[in-house]
Structure formats: C-alpha cells, structure tokens
mmJSON file of the N, C-alpha and C atoms, coordinates in Angstrom:
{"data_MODEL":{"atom_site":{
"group_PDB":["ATOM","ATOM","ATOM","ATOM","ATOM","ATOM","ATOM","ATOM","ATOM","ATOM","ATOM","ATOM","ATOM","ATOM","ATOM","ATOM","ATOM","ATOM","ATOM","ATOM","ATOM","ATOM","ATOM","ATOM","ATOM","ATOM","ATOM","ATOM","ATOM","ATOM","ATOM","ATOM","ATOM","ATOM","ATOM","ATOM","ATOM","ATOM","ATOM","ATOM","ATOM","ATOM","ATOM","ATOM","ATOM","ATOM","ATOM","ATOM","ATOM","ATOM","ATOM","ATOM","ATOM","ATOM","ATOM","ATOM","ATOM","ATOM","ATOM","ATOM","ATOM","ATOM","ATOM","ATOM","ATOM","ATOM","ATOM","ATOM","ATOM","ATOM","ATOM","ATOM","ATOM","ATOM","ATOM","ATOM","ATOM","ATOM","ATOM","ATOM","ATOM","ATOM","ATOM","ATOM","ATOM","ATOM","ATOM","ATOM","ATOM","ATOM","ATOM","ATOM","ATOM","ATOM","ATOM","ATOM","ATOM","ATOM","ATOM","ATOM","ATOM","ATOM","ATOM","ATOM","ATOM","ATOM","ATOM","ATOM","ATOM","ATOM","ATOM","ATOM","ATOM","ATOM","ATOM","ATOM","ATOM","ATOM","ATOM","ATOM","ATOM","ATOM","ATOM","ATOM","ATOM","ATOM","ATOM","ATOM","ATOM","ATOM","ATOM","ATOM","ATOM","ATOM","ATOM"],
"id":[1,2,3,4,5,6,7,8,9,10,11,12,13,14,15,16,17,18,19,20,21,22,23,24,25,26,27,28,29,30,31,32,33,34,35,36,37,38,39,40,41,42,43,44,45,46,47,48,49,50,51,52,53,54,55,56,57,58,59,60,61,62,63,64,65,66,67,68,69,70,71,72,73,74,75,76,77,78,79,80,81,82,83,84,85,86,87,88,89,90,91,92,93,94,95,96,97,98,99,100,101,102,103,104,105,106,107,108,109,110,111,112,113,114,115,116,117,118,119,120,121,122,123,124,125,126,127,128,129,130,131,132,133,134,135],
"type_symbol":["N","C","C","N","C","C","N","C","C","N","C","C","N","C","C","N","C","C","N","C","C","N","C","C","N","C","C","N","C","C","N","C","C","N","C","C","N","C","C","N","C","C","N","C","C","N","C","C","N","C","C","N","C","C","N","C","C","N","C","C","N","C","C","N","C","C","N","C","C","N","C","C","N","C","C","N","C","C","N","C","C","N","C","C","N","C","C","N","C","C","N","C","C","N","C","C","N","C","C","N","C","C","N","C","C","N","C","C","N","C","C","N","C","C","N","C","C","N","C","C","N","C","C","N","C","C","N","C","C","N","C","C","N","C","C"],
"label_atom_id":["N","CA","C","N","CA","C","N","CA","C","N","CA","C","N","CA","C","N","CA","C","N","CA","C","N","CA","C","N","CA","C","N","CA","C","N","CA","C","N","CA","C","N","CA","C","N","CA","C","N","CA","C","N","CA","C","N","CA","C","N","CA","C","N","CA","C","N","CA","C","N","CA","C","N","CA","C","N","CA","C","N","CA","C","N","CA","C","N","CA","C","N","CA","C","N","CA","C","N","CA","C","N","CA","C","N","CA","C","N","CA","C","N","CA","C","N","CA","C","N","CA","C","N","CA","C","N","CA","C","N","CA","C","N","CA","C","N","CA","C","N","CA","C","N","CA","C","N","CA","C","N","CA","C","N","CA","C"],
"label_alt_id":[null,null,null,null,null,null,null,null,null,null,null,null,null,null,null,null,null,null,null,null,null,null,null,null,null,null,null,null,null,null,null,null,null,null,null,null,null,null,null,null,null,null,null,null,null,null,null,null,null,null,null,null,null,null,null,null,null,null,null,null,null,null,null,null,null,null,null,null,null,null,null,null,null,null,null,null,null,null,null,null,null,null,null,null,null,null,null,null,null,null,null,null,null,null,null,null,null,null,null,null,null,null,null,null,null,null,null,null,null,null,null,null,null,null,null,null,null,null,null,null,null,null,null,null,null,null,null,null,null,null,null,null,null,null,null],
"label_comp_id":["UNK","UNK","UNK","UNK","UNK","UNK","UNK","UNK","UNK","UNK","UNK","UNK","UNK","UNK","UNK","UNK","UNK","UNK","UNK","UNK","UNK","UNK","UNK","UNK","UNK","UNK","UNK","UNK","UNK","UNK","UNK","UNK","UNK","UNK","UNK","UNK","UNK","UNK","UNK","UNK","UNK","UNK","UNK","UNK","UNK","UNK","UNK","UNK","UNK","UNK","UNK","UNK","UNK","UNK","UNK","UNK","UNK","UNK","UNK","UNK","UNK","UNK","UNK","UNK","UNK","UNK","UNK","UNK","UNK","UNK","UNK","UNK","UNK","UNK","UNK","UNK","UNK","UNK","UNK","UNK","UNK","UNK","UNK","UNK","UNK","UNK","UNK","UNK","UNK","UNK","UNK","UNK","UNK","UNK","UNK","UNK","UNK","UNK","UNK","UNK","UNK","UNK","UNK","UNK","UNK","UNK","UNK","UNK","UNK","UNK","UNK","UNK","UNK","UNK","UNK","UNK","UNK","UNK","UNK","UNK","UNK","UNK","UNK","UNK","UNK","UNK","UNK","UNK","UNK","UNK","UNK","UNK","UNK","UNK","UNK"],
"label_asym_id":["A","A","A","A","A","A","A","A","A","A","A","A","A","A","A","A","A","A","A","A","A","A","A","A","A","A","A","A","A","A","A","A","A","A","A","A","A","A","A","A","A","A","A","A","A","A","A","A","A","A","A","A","A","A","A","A","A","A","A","A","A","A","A","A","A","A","A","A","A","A","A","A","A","A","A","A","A","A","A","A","A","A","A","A","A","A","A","A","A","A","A","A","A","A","A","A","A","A","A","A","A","A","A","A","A","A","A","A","A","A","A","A","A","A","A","A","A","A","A","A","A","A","A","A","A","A","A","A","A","A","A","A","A","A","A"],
"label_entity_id":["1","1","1","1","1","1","1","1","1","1","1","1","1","1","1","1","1","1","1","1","1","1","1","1","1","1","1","1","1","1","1","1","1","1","1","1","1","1","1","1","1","1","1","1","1","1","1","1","1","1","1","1","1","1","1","1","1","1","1","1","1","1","1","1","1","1","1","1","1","1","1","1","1","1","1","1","1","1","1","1","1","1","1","1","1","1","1","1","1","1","1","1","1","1","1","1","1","1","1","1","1","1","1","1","1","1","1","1","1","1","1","1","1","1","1","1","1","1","1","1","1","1","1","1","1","1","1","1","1","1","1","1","1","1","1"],
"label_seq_id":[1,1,1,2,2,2,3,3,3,4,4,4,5,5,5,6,6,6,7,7,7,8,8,8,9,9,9,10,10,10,11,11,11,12,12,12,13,13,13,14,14,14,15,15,15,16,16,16,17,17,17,18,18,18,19,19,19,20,20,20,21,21,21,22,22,22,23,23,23,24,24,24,25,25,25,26,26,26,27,27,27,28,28,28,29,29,29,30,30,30,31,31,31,32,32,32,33,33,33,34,34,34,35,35,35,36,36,36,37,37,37,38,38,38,39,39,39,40,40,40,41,41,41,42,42,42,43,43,43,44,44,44,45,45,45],
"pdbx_PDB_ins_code":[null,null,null,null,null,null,null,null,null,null,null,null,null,null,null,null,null,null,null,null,null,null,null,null,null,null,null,null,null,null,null,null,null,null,null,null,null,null,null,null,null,null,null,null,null,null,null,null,null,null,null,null,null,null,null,null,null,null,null,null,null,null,null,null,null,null,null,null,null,null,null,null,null,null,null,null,null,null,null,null,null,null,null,null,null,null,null,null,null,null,null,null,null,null,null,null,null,null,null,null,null,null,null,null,null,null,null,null,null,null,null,null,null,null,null,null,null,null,null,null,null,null,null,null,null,null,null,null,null,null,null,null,null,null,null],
"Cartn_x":[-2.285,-1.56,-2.548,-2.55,-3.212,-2.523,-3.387,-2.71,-1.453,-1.613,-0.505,1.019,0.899,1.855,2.538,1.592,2.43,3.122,2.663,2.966,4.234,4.229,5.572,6.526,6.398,7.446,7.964,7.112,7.479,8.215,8.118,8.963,10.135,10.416,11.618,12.398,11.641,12.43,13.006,12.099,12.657,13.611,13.736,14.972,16.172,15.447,17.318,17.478,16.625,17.252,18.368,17.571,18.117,19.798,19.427,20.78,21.64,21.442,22.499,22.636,22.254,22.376,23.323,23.483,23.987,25.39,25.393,26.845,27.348,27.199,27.397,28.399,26.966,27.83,28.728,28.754,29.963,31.053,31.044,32.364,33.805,34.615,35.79,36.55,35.925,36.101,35.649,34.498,33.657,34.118,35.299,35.565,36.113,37.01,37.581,36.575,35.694,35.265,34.078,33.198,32.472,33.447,34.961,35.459,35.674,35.768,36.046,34.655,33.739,32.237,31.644,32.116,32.014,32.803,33.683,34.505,33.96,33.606,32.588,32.192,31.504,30.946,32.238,33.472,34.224,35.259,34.767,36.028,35.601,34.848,34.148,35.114,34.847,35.92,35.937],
"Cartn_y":[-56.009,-56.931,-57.673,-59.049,-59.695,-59.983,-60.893,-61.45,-62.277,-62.927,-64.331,-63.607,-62.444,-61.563,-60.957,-60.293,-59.875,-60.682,-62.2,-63.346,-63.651,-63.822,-64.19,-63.406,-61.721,-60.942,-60.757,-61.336,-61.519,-62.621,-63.363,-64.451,-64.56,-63.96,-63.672,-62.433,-61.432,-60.547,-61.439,-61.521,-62.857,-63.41,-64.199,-65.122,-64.743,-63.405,-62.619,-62.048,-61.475,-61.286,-62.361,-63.521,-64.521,-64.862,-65.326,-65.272,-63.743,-62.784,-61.657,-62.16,-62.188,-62.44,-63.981,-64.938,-65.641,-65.333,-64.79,-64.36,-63.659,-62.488,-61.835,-62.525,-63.176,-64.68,-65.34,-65.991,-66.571,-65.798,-64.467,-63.907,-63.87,-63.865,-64.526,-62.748,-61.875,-60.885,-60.573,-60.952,-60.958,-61.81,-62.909,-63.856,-63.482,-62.599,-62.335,-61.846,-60.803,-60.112,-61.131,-62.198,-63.825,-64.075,-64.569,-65.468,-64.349,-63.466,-62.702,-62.539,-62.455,-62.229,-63.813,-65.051,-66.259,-66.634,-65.715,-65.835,-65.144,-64.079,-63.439,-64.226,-65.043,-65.793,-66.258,-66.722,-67.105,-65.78,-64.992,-63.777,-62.944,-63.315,-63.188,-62.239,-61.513,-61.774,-62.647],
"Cartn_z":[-34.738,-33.88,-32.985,-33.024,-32.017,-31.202,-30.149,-28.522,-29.004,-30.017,-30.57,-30.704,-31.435,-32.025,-30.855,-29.56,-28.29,-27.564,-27.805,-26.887,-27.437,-28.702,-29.594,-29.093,-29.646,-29.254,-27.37,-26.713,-25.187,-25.089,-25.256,-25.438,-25.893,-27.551,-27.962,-26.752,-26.828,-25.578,-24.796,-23.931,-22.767,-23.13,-24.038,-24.548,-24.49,-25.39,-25.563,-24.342,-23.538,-22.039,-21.628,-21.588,-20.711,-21.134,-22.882,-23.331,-22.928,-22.582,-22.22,-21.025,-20.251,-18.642,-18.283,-19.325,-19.713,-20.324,-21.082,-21.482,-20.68,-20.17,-18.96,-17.717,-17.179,-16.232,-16.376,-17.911,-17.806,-18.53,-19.004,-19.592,-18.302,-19.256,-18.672,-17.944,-17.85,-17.534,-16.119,-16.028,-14.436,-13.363,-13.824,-13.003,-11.592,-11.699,-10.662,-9.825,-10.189,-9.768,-8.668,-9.452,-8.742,-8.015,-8.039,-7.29,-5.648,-5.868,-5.103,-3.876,-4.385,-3.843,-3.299,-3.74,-3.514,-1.91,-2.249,-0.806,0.222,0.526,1.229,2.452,2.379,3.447,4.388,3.713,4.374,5.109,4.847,5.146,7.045,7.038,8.595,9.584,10.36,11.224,12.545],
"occupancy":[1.0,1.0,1.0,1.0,1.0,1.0,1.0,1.0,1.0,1.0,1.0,1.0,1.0,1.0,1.0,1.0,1.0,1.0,1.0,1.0,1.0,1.0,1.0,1.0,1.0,1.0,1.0,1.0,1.0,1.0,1.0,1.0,1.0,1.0,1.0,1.0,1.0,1.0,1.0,1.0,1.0,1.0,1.0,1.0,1.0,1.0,1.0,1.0,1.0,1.0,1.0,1.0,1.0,1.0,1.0,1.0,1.0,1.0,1.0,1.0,1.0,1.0,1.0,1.0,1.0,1.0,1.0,1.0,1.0,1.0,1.0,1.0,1.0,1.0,1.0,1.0,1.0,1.0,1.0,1.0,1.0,1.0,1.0,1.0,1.0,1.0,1.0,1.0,1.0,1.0,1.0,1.0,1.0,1.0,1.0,1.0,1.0,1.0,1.0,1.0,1.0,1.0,1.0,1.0,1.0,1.0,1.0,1.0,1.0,1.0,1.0,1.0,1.0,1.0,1.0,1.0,1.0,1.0,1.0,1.0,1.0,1.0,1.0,1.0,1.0,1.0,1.0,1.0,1.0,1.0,1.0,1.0,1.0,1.0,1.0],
"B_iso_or_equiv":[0.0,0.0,0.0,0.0,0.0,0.0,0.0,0.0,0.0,0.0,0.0,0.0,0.0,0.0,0.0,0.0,0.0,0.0,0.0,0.0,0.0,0.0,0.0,0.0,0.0,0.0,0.0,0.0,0.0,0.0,0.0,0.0,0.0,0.0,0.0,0.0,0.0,0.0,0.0,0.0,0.0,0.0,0.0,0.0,0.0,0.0,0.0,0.0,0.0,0.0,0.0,0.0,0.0,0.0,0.0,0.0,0.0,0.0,0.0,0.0,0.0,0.0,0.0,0.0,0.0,0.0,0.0,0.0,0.0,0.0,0.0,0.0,0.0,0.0,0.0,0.0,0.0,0.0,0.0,0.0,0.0,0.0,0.0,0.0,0.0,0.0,0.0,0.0,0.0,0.0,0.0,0.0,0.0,0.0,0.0,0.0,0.0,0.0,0.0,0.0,0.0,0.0,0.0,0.0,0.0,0.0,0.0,0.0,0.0,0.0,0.0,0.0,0.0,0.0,0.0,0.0,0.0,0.0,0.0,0.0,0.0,0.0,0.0,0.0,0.0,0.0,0.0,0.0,0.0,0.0,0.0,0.0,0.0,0.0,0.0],
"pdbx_formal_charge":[null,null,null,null,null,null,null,null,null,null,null,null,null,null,null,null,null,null,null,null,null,null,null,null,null,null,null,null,null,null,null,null,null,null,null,null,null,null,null,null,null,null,null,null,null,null,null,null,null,null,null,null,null,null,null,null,null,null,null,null,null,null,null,null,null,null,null,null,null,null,null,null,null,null,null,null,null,null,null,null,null,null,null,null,null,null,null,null,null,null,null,null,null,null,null,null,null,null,null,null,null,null,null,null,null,null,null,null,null,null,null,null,null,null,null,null,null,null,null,null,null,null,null,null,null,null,null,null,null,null,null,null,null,null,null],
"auth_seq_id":[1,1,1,2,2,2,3,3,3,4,4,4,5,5,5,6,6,6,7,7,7,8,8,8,9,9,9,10,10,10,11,11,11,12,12,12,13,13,13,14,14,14,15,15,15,16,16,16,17,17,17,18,18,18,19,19,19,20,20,20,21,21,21,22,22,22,23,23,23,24,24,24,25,25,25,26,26,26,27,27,27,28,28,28,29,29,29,30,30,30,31,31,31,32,32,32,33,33,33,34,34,34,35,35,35,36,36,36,37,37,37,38,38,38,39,39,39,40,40,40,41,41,41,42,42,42,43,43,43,44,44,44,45,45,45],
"auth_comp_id":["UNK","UNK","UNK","UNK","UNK","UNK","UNK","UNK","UNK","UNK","UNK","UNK","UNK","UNK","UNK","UNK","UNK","UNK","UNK","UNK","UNK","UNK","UNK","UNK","UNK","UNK","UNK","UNK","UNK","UNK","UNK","UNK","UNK","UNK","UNK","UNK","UNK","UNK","UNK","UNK","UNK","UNK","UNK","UNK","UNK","UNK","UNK","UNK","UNK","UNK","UNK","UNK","UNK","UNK","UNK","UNK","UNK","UNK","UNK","UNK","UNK","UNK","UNK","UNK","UNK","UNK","UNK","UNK","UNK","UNK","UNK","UNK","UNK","UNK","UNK","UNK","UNK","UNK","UNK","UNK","UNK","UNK","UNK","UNK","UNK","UNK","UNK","UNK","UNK","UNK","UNK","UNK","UNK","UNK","UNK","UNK","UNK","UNK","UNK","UNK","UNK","UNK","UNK","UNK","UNK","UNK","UNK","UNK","UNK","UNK","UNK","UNK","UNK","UNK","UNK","UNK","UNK","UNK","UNK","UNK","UNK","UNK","UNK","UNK","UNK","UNK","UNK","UNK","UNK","UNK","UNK","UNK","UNK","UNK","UNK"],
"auth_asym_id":["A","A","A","A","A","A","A","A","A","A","A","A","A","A","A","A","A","A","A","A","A","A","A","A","A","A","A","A","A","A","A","A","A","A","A","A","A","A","A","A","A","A","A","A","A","A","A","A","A","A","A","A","A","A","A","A","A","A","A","A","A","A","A","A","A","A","A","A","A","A","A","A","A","A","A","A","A","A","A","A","A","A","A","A","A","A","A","A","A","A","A","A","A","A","A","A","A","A","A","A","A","A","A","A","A","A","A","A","A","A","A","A","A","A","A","A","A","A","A","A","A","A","A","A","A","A","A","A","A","A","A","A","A","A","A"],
"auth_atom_id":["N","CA","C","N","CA","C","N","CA","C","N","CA","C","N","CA","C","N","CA","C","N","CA","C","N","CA","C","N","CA","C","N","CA","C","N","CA","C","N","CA","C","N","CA","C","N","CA","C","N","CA","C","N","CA","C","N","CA","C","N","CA","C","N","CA","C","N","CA","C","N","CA","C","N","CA","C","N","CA","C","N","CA","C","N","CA","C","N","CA","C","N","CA","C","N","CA","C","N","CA","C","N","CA","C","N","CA","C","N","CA","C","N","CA","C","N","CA","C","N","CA","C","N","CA","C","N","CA","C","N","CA","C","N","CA","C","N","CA","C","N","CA","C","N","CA","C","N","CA","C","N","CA","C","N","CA","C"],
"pdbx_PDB_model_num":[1,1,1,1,1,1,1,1,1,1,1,1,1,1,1,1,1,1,1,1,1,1,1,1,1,1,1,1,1,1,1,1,1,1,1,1,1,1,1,1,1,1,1,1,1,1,1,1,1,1,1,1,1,1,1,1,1,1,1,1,1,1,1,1,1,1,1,1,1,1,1,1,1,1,1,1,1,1,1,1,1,1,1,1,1,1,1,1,1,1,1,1,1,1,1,1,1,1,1,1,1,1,1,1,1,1,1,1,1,1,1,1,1,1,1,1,1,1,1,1,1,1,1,1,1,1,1,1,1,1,1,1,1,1,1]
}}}
C-alpha cells in the first residue's frame, strides 16, 4: 500500500461519513425532535 492508496481510502471514508451525517439530518424522523431544540433560544424564562 502506498501514500495514494491511504489518501483514496480517507477520502472515500470521509465521504461516506458525510453522506450518513446527511441522511441522518434530514430524515423525516428527527424532525420533531430539531424543531423542538430550534425553539430553545426562544423558551427563556
């Protein structure tokens, strides 16, 4: 394995990280759970 071959597979990792962290965010399951935490700032007493 050379440097080219570690660089490649870091990258692809990375990617597919990003794409999970991506789906994640926008699944339609977590919503409530964002809209809820978005409000926060406004809930003060």
């Amino acid at each position: 394995m050379d440097v080219t071959t570690l660089r490649i597979a870091a990258t692809v990792v990375s990617f597919i990280t990003f794409v999970g962290i991506l789906v994640w965010a926008f699944s339609s399951r977590n919503k409530a759970q964002f809209d809820e935490a978005a409000q926060l700032p406004f809930q003060q007493d």
